[in-house]
N, CA, C and O of each residue as an XYZ file, in Angstrom:
356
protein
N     -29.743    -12.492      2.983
C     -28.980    -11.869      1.930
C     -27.774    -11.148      2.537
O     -27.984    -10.350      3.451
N     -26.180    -11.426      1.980
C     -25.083    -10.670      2.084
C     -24.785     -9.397      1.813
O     -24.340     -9.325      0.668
N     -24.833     -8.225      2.418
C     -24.838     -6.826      1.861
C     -23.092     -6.590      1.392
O     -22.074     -6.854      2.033
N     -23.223     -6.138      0.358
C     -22.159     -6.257     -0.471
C     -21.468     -5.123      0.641
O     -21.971     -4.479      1.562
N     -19.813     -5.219     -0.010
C     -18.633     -5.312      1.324
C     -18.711     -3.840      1.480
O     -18.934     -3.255      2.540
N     -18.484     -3.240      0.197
C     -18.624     -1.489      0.152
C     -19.856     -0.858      0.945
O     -20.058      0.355      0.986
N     -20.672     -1.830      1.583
C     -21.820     -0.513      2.355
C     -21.915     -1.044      4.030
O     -22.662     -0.777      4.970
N     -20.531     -2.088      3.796
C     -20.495     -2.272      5.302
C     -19.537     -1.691      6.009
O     -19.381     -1.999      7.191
N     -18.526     -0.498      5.219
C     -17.695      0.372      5.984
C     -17.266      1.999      5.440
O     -17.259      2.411      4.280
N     -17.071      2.412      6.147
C     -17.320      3.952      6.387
C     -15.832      4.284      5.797
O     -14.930      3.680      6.378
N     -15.529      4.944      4.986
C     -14.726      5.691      4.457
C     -14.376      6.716      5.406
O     -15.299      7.325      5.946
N     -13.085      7.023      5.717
C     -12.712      8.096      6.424
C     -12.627      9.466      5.899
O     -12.720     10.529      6.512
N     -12.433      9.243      4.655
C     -11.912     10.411      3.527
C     -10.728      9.846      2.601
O     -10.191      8.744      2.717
N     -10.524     10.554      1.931
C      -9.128     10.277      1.057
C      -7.967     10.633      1.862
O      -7.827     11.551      2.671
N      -6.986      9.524      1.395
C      -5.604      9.398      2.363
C      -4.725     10.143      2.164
O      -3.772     10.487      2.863
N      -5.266     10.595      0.496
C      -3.537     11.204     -0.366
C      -2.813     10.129     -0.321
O      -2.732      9.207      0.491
N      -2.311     10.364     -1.275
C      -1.017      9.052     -1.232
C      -0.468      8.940     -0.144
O      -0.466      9.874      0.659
N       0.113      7.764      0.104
C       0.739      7.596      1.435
C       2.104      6.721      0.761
O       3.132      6.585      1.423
N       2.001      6.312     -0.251
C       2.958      5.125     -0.784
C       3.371      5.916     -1.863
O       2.492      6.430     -2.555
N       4.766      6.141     -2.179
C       5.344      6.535     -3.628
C       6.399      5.601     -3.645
O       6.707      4.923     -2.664
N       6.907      5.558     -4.643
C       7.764      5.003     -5.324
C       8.798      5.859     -6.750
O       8.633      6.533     -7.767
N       9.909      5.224     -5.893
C      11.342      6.146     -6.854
C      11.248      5.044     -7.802
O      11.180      3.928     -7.286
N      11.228      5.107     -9.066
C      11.096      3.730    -10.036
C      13.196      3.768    -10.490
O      13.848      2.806    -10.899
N      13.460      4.488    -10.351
C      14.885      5.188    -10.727
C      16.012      4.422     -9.441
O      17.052      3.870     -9.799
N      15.666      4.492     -8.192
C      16.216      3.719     -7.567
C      15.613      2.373     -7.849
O      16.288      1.421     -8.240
N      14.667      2.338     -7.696
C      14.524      0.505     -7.702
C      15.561     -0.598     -8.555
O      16.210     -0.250     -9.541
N      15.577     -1.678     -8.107
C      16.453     -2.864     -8.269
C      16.296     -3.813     -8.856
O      17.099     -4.656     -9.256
N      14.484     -3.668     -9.001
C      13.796     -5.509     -9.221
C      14.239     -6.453     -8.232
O      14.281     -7.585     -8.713
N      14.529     -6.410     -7.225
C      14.927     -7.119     -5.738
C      13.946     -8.067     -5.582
O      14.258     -9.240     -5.380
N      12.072     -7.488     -5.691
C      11.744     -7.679     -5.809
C      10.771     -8.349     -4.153
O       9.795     -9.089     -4.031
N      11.740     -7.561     -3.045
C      11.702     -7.723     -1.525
C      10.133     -7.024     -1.316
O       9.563     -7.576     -0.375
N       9.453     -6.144     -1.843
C       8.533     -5.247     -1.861
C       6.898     -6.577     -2.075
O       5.850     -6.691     -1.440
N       7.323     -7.121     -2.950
C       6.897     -8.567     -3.409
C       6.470     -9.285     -2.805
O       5.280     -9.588     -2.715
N       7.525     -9.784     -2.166
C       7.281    -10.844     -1.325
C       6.589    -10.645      0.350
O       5.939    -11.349      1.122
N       7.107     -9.402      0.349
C       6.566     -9.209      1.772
C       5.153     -8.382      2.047
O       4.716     -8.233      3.188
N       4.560     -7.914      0.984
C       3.402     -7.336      0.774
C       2.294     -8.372      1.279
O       2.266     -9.485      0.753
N       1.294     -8.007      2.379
C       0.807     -9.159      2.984
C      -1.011     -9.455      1.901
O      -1.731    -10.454      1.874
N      -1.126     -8.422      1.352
C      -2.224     -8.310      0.301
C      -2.332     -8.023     -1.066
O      -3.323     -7.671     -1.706
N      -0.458     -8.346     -1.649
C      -0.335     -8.672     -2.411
C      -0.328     -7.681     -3.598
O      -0.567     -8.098     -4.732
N       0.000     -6.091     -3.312
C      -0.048     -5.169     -4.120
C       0.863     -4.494     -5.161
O       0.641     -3.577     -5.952
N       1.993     -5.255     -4.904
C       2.700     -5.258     -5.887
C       3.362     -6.153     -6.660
O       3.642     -7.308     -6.342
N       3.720     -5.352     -8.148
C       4.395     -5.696     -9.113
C       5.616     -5.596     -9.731
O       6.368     -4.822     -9.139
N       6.209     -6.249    -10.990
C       7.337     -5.767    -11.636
C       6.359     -5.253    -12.851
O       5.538     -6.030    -13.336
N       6.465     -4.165    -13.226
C       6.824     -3.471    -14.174
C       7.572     -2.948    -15.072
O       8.161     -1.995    -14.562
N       7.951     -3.128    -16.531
C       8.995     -2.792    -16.941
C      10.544     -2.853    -16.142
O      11.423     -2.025    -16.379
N      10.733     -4.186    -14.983
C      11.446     -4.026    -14.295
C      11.941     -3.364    -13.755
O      13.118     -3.004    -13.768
N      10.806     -2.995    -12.977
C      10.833     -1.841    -11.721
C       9.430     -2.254    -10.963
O       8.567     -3.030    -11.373
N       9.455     -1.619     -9.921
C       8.362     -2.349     -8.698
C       7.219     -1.219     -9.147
O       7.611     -0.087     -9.432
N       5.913     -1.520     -9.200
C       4.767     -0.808     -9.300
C       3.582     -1.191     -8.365
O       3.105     -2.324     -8.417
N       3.115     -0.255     -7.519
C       2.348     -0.877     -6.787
C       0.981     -0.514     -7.460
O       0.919      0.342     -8.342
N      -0.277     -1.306     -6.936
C      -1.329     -1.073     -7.476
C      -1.894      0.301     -7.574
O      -1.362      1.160     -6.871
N      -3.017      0.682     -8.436
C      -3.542      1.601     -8.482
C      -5.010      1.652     -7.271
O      -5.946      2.449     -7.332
N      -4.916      1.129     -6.780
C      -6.004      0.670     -6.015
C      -5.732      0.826     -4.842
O      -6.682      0.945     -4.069
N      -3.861      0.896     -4.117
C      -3.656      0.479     -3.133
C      -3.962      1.138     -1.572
O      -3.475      0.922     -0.462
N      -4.915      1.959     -2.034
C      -4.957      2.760     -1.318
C      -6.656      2.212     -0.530
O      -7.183      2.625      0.503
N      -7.022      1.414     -1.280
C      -8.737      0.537     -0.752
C      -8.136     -0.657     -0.106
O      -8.875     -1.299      0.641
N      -7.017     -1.023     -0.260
C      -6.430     -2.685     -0.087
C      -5.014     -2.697      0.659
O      -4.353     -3.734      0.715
N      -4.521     -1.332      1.307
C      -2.998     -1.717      1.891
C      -3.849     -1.814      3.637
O      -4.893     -1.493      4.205
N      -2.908     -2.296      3.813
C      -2.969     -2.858      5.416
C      -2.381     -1.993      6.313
O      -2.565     -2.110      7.524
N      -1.356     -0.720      5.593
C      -0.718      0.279      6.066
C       0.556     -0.256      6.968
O       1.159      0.378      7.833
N       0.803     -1.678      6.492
C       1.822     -2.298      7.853
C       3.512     -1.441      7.485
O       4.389     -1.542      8.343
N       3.813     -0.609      6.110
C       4.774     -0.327      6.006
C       6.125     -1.184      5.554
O       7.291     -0.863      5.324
N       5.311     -2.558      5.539
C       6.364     -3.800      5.419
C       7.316     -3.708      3.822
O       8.172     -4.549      3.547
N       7.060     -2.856      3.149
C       7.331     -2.521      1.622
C       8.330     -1.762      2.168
O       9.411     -2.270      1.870
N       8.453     -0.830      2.797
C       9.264      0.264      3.110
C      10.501     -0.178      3.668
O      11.639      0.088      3.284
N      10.135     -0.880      4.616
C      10.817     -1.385      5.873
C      12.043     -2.512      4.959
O      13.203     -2.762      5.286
N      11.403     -2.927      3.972
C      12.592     -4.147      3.398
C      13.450     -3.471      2.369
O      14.573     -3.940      2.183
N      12.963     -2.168      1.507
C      13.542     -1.831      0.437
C      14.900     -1.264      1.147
O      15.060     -0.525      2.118
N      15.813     -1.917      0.261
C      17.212     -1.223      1.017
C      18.000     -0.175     -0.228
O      19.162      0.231     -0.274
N      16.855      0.048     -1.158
C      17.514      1.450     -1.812
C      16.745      2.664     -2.015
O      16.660      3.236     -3.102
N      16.246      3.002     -1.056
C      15.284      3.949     -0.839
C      14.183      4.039     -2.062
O      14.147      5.125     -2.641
N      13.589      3.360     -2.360
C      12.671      3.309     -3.351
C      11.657      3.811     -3.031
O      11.231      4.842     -3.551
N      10.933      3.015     -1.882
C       9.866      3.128     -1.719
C       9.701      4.680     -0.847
O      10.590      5.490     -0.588
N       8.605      4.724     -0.601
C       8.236      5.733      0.392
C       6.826      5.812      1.052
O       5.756      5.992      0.469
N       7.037      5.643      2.363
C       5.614      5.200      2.953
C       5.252      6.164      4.234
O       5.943      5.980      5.236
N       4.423      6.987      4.285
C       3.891      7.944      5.462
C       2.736      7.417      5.841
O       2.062      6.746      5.059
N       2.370      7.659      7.088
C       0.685      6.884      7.102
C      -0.189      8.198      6.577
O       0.276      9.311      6.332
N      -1.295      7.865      6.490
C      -2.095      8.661      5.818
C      -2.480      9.875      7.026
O      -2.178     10.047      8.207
N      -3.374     10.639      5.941
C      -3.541     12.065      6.723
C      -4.125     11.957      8.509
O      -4.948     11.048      8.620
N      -3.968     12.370      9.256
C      -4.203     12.405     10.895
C      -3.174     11.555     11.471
O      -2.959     11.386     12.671
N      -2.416     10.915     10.246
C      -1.374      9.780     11.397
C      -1.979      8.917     12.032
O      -1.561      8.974     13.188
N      -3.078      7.790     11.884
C      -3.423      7.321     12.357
C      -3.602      5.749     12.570
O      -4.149      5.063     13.433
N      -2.732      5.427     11.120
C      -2.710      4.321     10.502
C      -3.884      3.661      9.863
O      -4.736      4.303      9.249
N      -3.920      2.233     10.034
C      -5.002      1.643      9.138
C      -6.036      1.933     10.626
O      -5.777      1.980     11.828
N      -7.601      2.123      9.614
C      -8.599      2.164     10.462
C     -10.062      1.209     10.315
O     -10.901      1.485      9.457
N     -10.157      0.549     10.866
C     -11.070     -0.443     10.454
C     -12.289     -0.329     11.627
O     -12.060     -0.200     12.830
N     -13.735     -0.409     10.967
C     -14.767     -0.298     11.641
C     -15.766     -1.945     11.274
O     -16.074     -2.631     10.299
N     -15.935     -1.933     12.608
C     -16.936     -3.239     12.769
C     -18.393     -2.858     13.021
O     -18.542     -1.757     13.549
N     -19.235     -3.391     12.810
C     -20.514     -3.200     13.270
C     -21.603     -2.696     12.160
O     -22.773     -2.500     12.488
């Protein structure tokens, strides 16, 4: 039997947001999109919305940040600075 995915890793704590978004600058460019490697965002009312979730599912690579060229986005790593943390075993 497969033990479902949630009791095979350890939560660090809550991140606090690490991802905001200026919906006021955004462009619908739509660069946020395409380069998201797990696929967390959207257009919204034509404007970029990232998931509500994204905080169980970002990869922390920053790649959203890194492409927006009108300061939209906003990406810090989460609390300790430590980036994404992944446990095996």
């Amino acid at each position: 039997m497969v033990a479902p995915f949630e009791k095979l890793i350890n939560k660090v704590g809550d991140p606090g947001d690490f991802i905001t978004v200026n919906r006021e600058n955004c462009t619908a460019c739509k660069k946020c999109l395409i380069v998201c490697p797990v696929n967390l965002w959207k257009l919204e009312n034509g404007k970029a919305k990232i998931r509500d979730n994204y905080k169980e599912l970002c990869l922390e690579c920053a790649s959203c940040w890194q492409v927006c060229d009108y300061n939209a986005i906003n990406f810090k790593f989460p609390k300790g600075g430590t980036g994404v943390v992944f446990q095996r075993g």
